[in-house]
C-alpha positions in Angstrom: 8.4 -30.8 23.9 8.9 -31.4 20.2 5.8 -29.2 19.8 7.1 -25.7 20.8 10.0 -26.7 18.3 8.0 -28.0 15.6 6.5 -24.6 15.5 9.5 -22.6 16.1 10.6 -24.6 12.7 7.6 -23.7 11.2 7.7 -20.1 11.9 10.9 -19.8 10.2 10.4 -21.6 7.0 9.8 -18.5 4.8 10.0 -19.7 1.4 12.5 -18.3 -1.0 10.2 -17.2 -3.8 9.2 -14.7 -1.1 12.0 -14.1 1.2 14.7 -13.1 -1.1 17.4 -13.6 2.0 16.1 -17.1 2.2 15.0 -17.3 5.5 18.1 -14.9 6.7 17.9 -12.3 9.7 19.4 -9.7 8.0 19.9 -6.1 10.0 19.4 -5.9 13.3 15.7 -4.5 13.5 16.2 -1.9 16.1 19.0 -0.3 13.7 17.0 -0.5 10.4 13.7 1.2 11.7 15.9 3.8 13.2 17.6 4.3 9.9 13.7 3.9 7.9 12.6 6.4 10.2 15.1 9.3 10.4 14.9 8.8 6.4 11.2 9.3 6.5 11.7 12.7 8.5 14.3 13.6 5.7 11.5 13.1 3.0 8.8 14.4 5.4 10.7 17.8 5.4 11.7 17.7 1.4 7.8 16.8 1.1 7.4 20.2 3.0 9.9 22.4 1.3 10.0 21.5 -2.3 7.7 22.9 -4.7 6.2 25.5 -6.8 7.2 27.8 -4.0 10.4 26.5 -2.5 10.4 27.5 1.6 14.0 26.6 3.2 14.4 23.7 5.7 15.2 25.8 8.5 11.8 27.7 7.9 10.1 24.2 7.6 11.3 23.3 11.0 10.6 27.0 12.2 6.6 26.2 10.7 6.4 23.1 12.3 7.6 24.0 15.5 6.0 27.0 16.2 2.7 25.5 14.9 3.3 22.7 17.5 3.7 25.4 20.3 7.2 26.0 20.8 7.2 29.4 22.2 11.0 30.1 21.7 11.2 29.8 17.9 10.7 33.4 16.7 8.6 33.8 13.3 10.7 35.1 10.5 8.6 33.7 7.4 5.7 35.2 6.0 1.9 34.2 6.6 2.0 33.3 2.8 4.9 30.4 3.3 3.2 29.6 6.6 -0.5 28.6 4.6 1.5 26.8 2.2 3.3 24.7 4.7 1.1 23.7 7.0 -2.7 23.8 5.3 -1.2 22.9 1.7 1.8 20.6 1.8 1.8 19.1 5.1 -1.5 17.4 5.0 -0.6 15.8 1.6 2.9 14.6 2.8 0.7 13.1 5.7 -1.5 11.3 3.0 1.3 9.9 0.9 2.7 8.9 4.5 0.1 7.3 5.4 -0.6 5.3 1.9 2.6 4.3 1.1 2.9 2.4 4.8 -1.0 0.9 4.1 -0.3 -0.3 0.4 3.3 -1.8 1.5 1.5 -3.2 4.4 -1.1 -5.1 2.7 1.2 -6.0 -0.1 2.9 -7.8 2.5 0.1 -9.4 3.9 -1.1 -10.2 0.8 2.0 -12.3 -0.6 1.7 -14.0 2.9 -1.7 -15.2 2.4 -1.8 -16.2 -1.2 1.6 -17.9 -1.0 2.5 -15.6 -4.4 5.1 -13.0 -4.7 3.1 -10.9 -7.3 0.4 -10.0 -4.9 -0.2 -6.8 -4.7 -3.3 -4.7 -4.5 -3.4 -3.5 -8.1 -2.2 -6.1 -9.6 -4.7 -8.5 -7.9 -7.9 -6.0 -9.3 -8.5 -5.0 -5.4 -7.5 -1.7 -6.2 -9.4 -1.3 -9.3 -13.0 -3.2 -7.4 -12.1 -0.1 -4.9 -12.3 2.6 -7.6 -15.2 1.1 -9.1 -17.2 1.0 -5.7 -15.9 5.0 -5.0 -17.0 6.3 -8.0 -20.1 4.3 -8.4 -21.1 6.4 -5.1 -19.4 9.7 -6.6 -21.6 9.2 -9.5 -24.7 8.5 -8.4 -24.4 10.5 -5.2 -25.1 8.1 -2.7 -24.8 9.0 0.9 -26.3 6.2 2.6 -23.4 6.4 5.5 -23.1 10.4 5.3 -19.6 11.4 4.7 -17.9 7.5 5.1 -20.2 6.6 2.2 -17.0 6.7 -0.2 -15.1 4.9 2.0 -18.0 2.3 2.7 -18.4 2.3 -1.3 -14.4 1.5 -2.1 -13.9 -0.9 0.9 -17.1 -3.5 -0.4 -15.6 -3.5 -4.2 -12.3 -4.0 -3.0 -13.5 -7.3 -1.1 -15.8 -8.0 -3.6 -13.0 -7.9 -6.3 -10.2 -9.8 -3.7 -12.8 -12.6 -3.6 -13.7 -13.1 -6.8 -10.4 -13.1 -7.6 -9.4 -15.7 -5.4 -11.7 -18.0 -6.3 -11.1 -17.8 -10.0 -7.7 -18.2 -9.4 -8.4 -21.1 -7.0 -8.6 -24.5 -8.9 -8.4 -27.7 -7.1 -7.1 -26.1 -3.9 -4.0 -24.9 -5.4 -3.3 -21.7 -6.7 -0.5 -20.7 -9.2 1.3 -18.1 -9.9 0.5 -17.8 -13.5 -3.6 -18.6 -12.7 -3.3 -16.0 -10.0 -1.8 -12.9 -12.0 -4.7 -13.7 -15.1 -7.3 -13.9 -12.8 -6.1 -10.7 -11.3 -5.5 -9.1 -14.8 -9.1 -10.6 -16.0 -11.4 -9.5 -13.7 -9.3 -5.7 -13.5 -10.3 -5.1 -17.2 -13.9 -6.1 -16.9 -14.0 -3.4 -13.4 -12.0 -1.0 -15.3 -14.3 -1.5 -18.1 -17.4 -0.9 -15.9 -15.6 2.2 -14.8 -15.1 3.7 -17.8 -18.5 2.9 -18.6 -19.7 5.0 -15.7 -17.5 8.1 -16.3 -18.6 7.8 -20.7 -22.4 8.0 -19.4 -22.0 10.7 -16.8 -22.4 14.2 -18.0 -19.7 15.9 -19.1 -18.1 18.4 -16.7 -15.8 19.7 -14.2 -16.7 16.5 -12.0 -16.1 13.7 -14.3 -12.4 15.3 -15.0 -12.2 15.6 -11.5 -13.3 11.6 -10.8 -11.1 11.0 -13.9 -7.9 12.3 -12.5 -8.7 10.8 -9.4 -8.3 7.5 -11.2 -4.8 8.0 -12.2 -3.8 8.5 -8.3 -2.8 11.5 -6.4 -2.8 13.2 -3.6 -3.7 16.4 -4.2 -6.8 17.9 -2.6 -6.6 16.3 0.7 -7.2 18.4 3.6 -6.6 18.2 7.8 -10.7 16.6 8.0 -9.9 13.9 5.5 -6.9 12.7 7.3 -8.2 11.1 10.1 -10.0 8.1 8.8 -6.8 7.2 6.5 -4.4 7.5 9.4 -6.9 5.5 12.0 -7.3 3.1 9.4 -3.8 2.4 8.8 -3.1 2.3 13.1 -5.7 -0.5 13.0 -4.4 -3.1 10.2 -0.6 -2.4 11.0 -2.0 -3.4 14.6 -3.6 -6.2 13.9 -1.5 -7.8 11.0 1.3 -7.1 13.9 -0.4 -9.2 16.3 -1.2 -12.2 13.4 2.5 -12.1 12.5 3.1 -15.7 13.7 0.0 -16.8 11.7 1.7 -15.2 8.6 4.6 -16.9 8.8 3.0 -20.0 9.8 1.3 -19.8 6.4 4.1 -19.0 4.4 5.7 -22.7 5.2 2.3 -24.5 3.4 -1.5 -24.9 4.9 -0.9 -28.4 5.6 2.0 -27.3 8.2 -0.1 -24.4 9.2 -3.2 -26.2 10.3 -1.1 -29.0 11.9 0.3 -25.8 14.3 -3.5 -25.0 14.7 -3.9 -22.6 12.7 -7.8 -22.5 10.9 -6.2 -21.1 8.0 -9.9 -20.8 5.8 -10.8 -18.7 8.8 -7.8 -16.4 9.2 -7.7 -15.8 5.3 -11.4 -14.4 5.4 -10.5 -12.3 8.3 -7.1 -11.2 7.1 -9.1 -10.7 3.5 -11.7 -8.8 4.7 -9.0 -6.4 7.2 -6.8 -5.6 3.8 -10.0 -4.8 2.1 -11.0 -2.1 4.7 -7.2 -0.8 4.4 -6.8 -0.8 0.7 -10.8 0.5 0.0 -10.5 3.3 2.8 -6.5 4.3 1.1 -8.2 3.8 -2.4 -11.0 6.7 -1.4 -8.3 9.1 0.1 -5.7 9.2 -3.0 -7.4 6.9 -6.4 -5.6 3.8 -7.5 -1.9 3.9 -7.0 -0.4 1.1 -7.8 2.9 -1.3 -7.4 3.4 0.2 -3.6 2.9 -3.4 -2.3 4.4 -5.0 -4.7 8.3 -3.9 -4.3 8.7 -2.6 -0.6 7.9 -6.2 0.9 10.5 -7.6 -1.8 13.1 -4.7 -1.2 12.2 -4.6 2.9 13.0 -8.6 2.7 16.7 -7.8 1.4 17.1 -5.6 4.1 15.6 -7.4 7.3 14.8 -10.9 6.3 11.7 -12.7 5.9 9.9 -12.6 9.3 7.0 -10.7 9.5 7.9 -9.4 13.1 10.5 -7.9 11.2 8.9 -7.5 7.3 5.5 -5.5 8.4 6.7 -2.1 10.3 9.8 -1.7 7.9 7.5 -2.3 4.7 4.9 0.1 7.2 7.8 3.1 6.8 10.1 2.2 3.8 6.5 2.5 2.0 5.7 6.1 3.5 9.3 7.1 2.6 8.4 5.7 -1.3 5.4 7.5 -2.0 6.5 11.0 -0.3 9.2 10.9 -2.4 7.2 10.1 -5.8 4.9 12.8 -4.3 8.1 15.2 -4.7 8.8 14.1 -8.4 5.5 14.2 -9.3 5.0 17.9 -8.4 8.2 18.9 -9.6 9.2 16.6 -12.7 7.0 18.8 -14.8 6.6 21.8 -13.2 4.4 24.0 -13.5 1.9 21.0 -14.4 1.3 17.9 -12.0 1.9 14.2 -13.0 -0.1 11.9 -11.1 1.9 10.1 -8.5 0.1 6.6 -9.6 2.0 7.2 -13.1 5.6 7.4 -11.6 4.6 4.1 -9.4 3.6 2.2 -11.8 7.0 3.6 -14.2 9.1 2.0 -11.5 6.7 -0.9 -10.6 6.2 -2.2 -14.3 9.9 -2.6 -14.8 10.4 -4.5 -11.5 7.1 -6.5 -11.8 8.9 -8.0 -15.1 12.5 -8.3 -13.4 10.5 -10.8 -10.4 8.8 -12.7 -12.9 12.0 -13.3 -15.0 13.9 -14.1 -11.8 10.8 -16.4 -10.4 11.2 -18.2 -14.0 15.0 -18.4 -13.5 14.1 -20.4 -10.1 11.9 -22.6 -11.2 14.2 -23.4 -14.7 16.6 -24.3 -11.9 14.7 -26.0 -9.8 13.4 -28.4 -12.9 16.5 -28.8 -13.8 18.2 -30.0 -10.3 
């Protein structure tokens, strides 16, 4: 009997340098996804209407509708505002959608595994070992897996660089917060580097501006054949990190606890490493390198719901989507006519909170010393 409680313990020992309502419930779940997801049809339908070309709400609806086949909605838009709708702006809202969810999702994970609240994607050089591996295939126009080959490209340097990082970081079977965030900063630079390097020796042209916006983030371009892989990519780790929820809490309270609850946690790390790979390398193909996603939704999500990732992971999943659409938004209309990349306005906000967590993670451990 003291067993089931032991782990029931267990399972709710989220640590307070990652669950910033210590361990708290917080909302009701039921009421905050209803409230995440009627804000992420808001956003869905500024995403649609707000542009160069500005089409009213009512006429977004109208679009949408009538494109999904209701019959009793009677076209009073032109063909024009119809294109732009539904072949220009919808797919894109889709993609930032479907990013934002993946990168907040990961970031989740990711601060679960490592036991760290800095980890995050870009911060850790996944991101960046994903560009490398994409443009290394854009460059030297490898299709060995026909038109996956990009995807195959970013999701092998984004493992490769999650790894390496890891096991610089990793000294005596402990792994610090400070080691963690140089390792991550470290072994960026020298992939960066190596990027750069690529795009310096590769002939000058409309394609090296092309791959060199792309590294800035975006989500321009995208079209209804690109979507698919993204979007199926995203059901599958939200699915499966969903079903390891347990495990990821089970980790958060130490690995001694975990592997006394069974868990094989040298196992379920590769596994979970190799899944958030495959998410942030297929994301990373779709839109470049945007950064800072998964590094504030799980802290701001945690404020709202609590620690448990029952809870965390499908309200990071849509306060994420609802993020990026909306930096989608600014970035096409902040400087209008021209377009800022929407990885430059995440990493404006994410810089400044990435310095207020370490600052209030310094605070913690100041008072921790000095009780």
């Amino acid at each position: 009997m003291s067993g089931p409680v032991a782990r029931a313990d267990v399972e709710q020992a989220v640590p307070e340098r990652l669950g910033d309502r210590d361990g708290r419930a917080g909302l009701p779940l039921p009421l905050a996804l209803t409230v995440l997801a009627a804000l992420l049809a808001v956003s869905a339908v500024a995403g649609l209407a707000i542009g160069s070309v500005h089409v009213p709400p009512g006429q977004v609806w109208g679009i949408v509708t009538h494109a999904l086949g209701a019959g009793w909605v009677e076209p009073d838009w032109s063909r024009a505002r119809e294109t732009i709708v539904l072949d220009v702006r919808a797919p894109r809202v889709l993609l930032g959608a479907v990013a934002g969810a993946g990168l907040a999702v990961v970031g989740t994970a990711l601060q679960a595994l490592i036991r760290n609240p800095l980890a995050e994607p870009y911060l850790l050089g996944v991101s960046s070992g994903a560009s490398l591996g994409a443009v290394t295939v854009i460059v030297f126009g490898v299709t060995l897996f026909g038109p996956a080959s990009l995807s195959a490209a970013a999701f092998a340097g984004a493992l490769g660089a999650l790894l390496l990082v890891y096991a610089t970081a990793r000294t005596g079977g402990r792994i610090t917060s400070g080691r963690l965030v140089l390792s991550g900063v470290a072994v960026a630079s020298v992939l960066t580097a190596v990027l750069d390097l690529l795009l310096l020796t590769t002939d000058p042209g409309n394609e090296a501006r092309a791959v060199l916006a792309w590294t800035l983030g975006g989500l321009g371009g995208v079209t209804w054949d690109t979507l698919w892989l993204p979007g199926a990519t995203l059901l599958l780790g939200v699915a499966v990190l969903m079903v390891q929820s347990r495990n990821l809490n089970l980790l958060l309270a130490g690995e001694e606890a975990a592997t006394t609850m069974g868990l094989d946690v040298a196992r379920f790390r590769a596994r979970m490493f190799v899944l958030l790979s495959l998410v942030t390398g297929v994301l990373v193909a779709a839109c470049g390198p945007i950064g800072f996603v998964g590094l504030m939704l799980p802290h701001i999500v945690r404020l709202v719901v609590g620690g448990d990732h029952r809870r965390v992971l499908p309200a990071a999943a849509l306060g994420g989507a609802v993020f990026l659409v909306w930096a989608d938004v600014a970035a096409r209309v902040v400087a209008a006519p021209m377009e800022i990349p929407v990885g430059v306005l995440t990493a404006l906000c994410g810089g400044p909170f990435f310095l207020w967590l370490m600052r209030r993670d310094a605070r913690r451990s100041a008072g921790r010393g000095g009780s």
